[in-house]
Residue, then its C-alpha position, 0 to 999 in steps of 0.5 A: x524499419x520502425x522501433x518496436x518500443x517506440x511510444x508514438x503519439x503519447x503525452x510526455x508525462x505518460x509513464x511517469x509515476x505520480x510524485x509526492x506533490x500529486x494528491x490522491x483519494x483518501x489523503x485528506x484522511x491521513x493528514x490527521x494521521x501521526x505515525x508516533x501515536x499509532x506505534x506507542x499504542x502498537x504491542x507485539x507479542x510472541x504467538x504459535x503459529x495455530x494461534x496466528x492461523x486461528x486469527x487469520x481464518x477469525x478475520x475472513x483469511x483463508x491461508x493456502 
């Protein structure tokens, strides 16, 4: 009797997730990106929870 999770007739590498050496759309883009700067100019600040839903529904969100 034949195994039932038996891949006949795929490549070796099917399956196999892309590593960091595999380029993808867009990684041109963020080569320029420096992580550093983009956290510098990040603030954080308390909200209620209304304040937080008015700005989800501004942006085209529409919470359940």
């Amino acid at each position: 009797m034949a195994s039932l999770n038996r891949n006949q007739g795929a490549s070796p590498t099917a399956g196999v997730p892309a590593g960091w050496e595999t380029s993808r759309a867009g990684d041109a883009e963020l080569s320029n990106f420096d992580l550093r700067d983009a956290l510098a100019d990040m603030t954080v600040r308390e909200t209620s929870f209304s304040e937080f839903l008015a700005a989800l529904r501004q942006n085209g969100q529409r919470p359940a």
